[in-house]
mmCIF file of the protein (N, C-alpha, C, O) and its ligand, coordinates in Angstrom:
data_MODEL
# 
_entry.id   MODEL 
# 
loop_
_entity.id 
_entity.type 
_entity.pdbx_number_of_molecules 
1 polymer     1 
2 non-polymer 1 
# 
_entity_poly.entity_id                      1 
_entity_poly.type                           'polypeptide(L)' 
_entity_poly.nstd_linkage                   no 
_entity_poly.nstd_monomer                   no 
_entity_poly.pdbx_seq_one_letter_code       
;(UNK)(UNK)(UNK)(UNK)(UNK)(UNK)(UNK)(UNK)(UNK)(UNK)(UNK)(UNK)(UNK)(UNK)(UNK)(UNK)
(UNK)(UNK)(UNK)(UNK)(UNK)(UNK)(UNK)(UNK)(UNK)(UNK)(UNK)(UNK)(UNK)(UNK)(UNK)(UNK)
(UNK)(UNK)(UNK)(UNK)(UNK)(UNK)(UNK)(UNK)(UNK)
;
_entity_poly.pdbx_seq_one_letter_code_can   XXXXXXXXXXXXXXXXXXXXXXXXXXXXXXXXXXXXXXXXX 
_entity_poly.pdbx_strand_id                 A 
# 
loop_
_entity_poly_seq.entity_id 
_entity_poly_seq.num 
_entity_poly_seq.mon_id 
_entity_poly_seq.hetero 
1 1  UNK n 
1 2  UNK n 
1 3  UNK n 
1 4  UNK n 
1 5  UNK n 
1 6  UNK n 
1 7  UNK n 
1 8  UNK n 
1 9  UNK n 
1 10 UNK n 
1 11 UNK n 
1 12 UNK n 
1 13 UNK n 
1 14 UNK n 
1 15 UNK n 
1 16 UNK n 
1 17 UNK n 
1 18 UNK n 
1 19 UNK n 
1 20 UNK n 
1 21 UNK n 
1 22 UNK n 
1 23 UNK n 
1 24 UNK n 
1 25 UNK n 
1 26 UNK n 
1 27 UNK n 
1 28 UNK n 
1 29 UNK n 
1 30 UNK n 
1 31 UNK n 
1 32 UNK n 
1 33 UNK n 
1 34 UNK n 
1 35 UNK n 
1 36 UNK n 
1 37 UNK n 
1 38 UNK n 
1 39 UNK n 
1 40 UNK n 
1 41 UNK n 
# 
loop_
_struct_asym.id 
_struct_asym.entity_id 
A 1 
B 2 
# 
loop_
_chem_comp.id 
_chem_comp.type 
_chem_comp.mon_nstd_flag 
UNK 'L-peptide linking' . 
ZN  non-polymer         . 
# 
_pdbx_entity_nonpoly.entity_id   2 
_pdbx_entity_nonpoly.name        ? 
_pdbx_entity_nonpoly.comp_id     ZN 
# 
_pdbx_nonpoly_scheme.asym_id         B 
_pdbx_nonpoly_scheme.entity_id       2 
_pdbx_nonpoly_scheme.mon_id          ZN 
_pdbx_nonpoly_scheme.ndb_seq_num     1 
_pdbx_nonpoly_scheme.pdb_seq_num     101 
_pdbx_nonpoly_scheme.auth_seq_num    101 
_pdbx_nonpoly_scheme.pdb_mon_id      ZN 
_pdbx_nonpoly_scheme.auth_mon_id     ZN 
_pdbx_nonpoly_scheme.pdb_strand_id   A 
_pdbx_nonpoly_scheme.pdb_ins_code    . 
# 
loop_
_atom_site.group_PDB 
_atom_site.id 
_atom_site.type_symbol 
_atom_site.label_atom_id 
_atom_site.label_alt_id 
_atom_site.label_comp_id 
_atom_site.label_asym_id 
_atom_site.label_entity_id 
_atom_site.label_seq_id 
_atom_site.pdbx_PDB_ins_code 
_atom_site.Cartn_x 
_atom_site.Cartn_y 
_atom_site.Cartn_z 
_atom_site.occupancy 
_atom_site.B_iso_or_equiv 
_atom_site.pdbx_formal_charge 
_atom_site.auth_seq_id 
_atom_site.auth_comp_id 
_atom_site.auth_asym_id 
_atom_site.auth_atom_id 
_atom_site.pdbx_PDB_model_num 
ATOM   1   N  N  . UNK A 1 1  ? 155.912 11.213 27.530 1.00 0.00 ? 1   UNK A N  1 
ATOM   2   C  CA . UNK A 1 1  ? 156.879 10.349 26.847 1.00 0.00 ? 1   UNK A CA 1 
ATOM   3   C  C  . UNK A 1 1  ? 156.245 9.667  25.635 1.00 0.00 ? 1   UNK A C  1 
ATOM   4   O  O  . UNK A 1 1  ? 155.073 9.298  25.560 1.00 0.00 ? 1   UNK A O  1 
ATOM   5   N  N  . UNK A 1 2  ? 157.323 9.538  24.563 1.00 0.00 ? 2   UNK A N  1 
ATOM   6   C  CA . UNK A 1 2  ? 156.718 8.507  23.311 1.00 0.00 ? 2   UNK A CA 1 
ATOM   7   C  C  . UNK A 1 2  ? 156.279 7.124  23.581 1.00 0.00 ? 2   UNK A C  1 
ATOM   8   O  O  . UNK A 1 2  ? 156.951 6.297  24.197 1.00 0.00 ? 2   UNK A O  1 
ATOM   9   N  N  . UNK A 1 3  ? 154.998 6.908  23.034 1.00 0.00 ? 3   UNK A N  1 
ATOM   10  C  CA . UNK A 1 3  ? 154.812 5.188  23.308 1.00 0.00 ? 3   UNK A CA 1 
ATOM   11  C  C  . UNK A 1 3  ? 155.304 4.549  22.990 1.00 0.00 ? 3   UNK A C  1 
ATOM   12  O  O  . UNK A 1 3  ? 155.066 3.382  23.300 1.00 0.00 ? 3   UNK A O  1 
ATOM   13  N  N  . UNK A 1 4  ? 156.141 4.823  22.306 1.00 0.00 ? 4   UNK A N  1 
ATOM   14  C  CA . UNK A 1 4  ? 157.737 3.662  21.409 1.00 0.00 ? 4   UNK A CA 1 
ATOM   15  C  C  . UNK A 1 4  ? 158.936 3.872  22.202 1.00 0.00 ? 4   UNK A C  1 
ATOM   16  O  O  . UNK A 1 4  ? 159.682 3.079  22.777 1.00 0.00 ? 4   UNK A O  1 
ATOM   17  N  N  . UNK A 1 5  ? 158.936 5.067  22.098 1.00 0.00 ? 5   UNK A N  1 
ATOM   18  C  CA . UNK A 1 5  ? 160.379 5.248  22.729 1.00 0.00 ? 5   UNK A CA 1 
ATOM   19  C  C  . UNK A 1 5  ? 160.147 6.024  24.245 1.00 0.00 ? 5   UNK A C  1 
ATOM   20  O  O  . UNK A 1 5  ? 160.005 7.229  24.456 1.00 0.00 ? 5   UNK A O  1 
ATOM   21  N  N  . UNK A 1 6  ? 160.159 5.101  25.033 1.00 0.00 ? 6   UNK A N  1 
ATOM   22  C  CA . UNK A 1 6  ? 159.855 5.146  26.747 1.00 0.00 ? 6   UNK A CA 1 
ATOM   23  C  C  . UNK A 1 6  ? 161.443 6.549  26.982 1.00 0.00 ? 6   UNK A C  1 
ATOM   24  O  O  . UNK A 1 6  ? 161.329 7.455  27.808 1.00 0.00 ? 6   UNK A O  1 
ATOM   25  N  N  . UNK A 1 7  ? 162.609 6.413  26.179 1.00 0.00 ? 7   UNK A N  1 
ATOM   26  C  CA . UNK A 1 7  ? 163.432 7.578  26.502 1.00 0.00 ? 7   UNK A CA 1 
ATOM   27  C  C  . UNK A 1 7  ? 163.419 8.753  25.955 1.00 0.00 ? 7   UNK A C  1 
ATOM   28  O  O  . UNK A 1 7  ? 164.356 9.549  26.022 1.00 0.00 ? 7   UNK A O  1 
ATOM   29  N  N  . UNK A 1 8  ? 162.192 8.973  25.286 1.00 0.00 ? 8   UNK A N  1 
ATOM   30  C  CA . UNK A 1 8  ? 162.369 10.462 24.235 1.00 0.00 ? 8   UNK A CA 1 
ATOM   31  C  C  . UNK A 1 8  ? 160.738 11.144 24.710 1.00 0.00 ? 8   UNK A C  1 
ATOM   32  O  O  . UNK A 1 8  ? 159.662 10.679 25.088 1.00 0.00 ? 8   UNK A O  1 
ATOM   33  N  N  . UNK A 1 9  ? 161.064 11.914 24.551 1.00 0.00 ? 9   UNK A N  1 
ATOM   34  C  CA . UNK A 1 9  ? 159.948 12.798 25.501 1.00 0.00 ? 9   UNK A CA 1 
ATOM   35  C  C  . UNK A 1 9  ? 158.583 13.257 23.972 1.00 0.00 ? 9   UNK A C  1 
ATOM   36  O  O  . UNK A 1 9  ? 158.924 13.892 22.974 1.00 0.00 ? 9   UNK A O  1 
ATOM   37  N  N  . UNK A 1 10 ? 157.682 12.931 24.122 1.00 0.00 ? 10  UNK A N  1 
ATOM   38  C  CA . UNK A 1 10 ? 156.562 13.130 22.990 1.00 0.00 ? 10  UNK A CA 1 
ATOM   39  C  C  . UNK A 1 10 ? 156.846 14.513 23.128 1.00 0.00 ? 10  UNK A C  1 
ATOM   40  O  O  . UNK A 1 10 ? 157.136 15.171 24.127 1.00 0.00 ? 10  UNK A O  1 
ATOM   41  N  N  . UNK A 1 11 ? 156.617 15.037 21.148 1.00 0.00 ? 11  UNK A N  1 
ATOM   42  C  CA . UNK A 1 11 ? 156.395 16.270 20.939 1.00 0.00 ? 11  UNK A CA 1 
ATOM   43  C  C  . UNK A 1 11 ? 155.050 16.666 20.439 1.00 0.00 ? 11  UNK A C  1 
ATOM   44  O  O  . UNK A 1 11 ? 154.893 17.709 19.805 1.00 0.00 ? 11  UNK A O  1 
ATOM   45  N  N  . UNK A 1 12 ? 154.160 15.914 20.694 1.00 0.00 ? 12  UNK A N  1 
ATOM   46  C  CA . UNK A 1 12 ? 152.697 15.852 20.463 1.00 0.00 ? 12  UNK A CA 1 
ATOM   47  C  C  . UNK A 1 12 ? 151.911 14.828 20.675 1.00 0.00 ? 12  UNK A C  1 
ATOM   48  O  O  . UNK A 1 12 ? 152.220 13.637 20.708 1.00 0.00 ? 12  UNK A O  1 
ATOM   49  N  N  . UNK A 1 13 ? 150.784 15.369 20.832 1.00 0.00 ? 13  UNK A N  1 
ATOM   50  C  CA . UNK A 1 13 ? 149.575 14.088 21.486 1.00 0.00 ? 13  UNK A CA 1 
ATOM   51  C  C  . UNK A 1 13 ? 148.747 14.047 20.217 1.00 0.00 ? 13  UNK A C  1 
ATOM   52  O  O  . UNK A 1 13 ? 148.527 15.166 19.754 1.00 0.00 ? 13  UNK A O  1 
ATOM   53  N  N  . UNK A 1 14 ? 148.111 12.781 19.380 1.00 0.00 ? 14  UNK A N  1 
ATOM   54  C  CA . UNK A 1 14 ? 147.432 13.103 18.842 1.00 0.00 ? 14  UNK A CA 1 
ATOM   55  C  C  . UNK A 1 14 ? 146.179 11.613 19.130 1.00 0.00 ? 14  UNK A C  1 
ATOM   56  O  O  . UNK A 1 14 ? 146.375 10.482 19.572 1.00 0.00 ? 14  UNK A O  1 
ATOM   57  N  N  . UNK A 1 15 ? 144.834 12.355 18.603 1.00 0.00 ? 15  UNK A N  1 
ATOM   58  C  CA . UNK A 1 15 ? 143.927 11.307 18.986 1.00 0.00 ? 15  UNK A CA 1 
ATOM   59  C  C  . UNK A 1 15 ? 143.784 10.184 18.052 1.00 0.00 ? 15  UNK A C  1 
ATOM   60  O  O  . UNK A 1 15 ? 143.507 10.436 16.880 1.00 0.00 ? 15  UNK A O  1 
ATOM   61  N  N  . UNK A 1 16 ? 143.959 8.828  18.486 1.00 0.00 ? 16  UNK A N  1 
ATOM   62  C  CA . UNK A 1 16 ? 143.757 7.706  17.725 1.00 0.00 ? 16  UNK A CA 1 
ATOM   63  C  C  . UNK A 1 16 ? 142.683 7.385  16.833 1.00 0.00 ? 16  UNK A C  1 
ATOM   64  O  O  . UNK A 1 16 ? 142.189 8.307  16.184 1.00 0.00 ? 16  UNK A O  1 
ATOM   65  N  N  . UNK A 1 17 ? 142.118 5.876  16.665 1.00 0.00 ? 17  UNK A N  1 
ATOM   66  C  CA . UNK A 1 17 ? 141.249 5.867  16.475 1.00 0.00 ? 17  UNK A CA 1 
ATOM   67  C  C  . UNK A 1 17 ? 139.908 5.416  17.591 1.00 0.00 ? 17  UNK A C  1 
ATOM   68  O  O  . UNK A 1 17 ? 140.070 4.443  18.328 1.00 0.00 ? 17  UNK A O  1 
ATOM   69  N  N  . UNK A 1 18 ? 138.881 6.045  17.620 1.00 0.00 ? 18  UNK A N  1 
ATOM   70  C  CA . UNK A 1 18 ? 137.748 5.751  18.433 1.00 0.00 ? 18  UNK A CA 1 
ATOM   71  C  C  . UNK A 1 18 ? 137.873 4.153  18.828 1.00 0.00 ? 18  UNK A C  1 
ATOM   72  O  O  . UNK A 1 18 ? 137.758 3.236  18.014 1.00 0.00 ? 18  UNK A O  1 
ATOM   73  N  N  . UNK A 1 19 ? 138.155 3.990  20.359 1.00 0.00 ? 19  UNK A N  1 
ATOM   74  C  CA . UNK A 1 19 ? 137.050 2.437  20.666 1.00 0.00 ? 19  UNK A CA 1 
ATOM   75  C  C  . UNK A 1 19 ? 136.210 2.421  21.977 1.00 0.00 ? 19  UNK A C  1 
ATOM   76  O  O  . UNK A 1 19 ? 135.928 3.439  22.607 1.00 0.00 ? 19  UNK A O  1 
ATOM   77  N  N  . UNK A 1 20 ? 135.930 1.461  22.238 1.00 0.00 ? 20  UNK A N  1 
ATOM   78  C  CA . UNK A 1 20 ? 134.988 1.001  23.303 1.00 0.00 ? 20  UNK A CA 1 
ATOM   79  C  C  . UNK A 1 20 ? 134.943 1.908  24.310 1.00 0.00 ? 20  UNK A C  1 
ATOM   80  O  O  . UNK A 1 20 ? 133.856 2.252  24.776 1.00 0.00 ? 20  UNK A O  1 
ATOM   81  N  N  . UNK A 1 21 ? 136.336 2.500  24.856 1.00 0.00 ? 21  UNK A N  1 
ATOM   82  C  CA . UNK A 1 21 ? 136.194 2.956  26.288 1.00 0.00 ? 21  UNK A CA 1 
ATOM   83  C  C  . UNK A 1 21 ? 136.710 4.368  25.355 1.00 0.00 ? 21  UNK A C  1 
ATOM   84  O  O  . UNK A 1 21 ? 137.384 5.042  26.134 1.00 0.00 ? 21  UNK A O  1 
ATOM   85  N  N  . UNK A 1 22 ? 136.650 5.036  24.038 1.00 0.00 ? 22  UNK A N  1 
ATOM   86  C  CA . UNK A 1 22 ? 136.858 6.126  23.919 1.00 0.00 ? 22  UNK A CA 1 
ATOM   87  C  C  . UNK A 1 22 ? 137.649 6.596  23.328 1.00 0.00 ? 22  UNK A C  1 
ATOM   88  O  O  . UNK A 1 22 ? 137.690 5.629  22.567 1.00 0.00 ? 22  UNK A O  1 
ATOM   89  N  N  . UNK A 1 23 ? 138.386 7.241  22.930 1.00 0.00 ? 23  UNK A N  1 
ATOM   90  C  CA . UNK A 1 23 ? 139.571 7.955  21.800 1.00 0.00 ? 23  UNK A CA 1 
ATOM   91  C  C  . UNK A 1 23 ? 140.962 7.509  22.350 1.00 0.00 ? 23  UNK A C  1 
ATOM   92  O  O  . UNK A 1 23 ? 141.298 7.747  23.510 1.00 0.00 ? 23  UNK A O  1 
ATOM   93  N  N  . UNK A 1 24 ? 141.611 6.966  21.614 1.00 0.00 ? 24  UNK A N  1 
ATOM   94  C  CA . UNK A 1 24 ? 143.237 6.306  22.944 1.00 0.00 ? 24  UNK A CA 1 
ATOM   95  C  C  . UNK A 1 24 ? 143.904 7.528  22.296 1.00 0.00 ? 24  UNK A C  1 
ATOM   96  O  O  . UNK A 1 24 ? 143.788 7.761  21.093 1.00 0.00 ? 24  UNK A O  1 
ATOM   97  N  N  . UNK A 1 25 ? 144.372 8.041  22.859 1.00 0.00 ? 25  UNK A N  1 
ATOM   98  C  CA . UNK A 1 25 ? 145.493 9.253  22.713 1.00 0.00 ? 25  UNK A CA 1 
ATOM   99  C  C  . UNK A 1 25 ? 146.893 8.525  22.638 1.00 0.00 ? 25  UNK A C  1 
ATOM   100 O  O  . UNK A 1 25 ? 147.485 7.536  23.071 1.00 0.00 ? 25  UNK A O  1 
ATOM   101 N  N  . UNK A 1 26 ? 147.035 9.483  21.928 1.00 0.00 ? 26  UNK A N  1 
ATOM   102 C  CA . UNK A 1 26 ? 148.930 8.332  21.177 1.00 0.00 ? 26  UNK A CA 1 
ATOM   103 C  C  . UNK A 1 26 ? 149.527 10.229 21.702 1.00 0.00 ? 26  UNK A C  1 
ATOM   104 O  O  . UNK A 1 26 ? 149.030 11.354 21.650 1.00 0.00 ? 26  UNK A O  1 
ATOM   105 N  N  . UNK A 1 27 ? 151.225 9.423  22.314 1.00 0.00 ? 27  UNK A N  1 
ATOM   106 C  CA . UNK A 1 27 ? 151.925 10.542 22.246 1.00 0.00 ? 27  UNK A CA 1 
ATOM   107 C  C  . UNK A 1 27 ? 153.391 9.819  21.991 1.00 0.00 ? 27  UNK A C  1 
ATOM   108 O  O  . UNK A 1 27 ? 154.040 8.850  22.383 1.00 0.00 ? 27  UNK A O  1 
ATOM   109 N  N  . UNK A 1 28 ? 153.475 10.826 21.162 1.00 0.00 ? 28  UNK A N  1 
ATOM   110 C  CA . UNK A 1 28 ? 154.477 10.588 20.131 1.00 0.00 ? 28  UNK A CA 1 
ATOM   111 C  C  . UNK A 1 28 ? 155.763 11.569 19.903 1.00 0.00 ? 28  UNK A C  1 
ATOM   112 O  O  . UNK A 1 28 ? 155.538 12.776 19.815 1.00 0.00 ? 28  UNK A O  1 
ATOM   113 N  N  . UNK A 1 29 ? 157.289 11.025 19.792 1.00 0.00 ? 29  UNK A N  1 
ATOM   114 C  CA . UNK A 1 29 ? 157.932 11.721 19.370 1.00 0.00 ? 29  UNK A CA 1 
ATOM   115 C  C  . UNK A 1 29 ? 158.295 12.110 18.355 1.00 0.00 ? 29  UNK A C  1 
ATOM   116 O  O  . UNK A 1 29 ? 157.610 11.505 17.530 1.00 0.00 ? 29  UNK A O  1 
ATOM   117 N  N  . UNK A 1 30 ? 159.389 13.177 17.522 1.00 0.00 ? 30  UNK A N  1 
ATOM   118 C  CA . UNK A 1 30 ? 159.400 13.709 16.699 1.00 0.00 ? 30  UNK A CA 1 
ATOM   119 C  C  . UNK A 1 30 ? 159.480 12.803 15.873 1.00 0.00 ? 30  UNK A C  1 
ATOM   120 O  O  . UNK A 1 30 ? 158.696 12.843 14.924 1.00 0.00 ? 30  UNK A O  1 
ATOM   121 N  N  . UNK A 1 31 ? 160.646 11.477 15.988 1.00 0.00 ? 31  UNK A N  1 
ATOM   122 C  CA . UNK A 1 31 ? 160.424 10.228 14.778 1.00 0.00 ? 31  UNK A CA 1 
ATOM   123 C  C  . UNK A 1 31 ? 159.725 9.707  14.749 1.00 0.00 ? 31  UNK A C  1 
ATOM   124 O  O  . UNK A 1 31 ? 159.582 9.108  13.683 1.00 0.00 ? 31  UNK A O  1 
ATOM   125 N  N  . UNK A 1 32 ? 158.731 9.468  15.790 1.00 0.00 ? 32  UNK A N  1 
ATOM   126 C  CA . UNK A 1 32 ? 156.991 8.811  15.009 1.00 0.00 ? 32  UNK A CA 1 
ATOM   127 C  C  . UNK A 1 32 ? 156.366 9.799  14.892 1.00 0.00 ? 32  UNK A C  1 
ATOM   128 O  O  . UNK A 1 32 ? 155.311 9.456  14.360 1.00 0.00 ? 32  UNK A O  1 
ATOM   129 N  N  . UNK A 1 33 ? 156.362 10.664 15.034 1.00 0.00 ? 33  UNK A N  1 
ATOM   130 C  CA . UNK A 1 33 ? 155.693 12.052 13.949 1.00 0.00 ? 33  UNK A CA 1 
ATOM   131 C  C  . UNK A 1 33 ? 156.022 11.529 12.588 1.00 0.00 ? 33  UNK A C  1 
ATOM   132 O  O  . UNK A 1 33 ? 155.381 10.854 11.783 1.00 0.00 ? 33  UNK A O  1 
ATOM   133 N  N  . UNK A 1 34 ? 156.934 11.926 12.583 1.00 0.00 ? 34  UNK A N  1 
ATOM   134 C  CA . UNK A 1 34 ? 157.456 12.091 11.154 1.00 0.00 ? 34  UNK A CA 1 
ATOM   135 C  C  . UNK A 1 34 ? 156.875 10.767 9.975  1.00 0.00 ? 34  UNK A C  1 
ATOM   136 O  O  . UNK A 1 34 ? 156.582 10.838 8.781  1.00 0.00 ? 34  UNK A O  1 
ATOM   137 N  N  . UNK A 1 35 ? 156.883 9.394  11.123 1.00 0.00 ? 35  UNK A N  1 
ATOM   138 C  CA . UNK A 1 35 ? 156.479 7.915  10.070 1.00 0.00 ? 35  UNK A CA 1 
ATOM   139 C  C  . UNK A 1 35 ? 155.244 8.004  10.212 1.00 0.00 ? 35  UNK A C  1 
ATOM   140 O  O  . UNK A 1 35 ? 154.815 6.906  9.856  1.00 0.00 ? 35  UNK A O  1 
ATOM   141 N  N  . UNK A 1 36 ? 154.143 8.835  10.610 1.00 0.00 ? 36  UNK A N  1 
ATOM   142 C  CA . UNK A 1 36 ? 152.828 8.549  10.677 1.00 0.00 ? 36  UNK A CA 1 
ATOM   143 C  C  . UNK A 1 36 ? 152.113 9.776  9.849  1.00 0.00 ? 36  UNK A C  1 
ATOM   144 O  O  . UNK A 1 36 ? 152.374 10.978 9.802  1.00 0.00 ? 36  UNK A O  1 
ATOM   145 N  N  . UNK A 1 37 ? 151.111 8.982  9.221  1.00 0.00 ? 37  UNK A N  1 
ATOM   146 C  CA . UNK A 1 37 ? 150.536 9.663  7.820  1.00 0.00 ? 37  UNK A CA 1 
ATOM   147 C  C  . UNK A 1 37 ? 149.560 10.835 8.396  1.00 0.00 ? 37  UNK A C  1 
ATOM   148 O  O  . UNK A 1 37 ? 148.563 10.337 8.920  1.00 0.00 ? 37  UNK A O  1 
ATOM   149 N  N  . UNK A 1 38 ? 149.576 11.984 8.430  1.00 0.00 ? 38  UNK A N  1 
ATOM   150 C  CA . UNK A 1 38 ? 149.476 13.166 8.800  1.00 0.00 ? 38  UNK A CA 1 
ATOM   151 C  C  . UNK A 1 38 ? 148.315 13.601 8.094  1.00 0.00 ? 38  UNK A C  1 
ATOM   152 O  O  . UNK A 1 38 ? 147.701 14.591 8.494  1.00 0.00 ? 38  UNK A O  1 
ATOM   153 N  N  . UNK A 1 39 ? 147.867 12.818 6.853  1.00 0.00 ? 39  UNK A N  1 
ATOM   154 C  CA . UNK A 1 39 ? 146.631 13.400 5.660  1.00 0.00 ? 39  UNK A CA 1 
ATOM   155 C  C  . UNK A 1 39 ? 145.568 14.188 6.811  1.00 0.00 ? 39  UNK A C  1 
ATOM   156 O  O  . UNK A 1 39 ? 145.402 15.406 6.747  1.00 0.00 ? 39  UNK A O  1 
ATOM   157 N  N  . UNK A 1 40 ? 144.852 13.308 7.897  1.00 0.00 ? 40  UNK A N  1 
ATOM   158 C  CA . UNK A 1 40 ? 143.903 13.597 8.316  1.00 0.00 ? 40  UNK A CA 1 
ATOM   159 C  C  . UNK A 1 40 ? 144.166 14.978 9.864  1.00 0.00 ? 40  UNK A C  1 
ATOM   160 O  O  . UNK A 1 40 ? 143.367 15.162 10.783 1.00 0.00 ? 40  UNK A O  1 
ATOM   161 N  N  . UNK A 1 41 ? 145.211 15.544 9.696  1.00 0.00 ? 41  UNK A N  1 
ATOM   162 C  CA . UNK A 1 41 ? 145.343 16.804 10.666 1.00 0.00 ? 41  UNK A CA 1 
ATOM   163 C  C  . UNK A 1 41 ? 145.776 17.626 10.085 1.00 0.00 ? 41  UNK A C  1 
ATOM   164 O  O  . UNK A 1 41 ? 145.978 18.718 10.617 1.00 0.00 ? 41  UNK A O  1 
HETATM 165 ZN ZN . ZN  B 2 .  ? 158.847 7.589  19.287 1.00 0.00 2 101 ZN  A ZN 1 
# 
């Protein structure tokens, strides 16, 4: 599921940024796909 939207099912996992306990994995649906800046994949 999206971390925003608890009713829309993530269409991808992508890795955050590095902290303390390790890489936080964000999963995300197609509309936060779309608002998040993509340069670095
Ligand atoms: Zn979402």
């Amino acid at each position: 599921m999206c971390d925003d939207h608890p009713d829309r099912p993530a269409v991808v996992r992508i890795q955050g940024e590095a902290e303390a306990f390790g890489a936080k994995m964000l999963d995300v649906c197609q509309e936060c796909l779309d608002d998040l800046p993509l340069g670095e994949l």
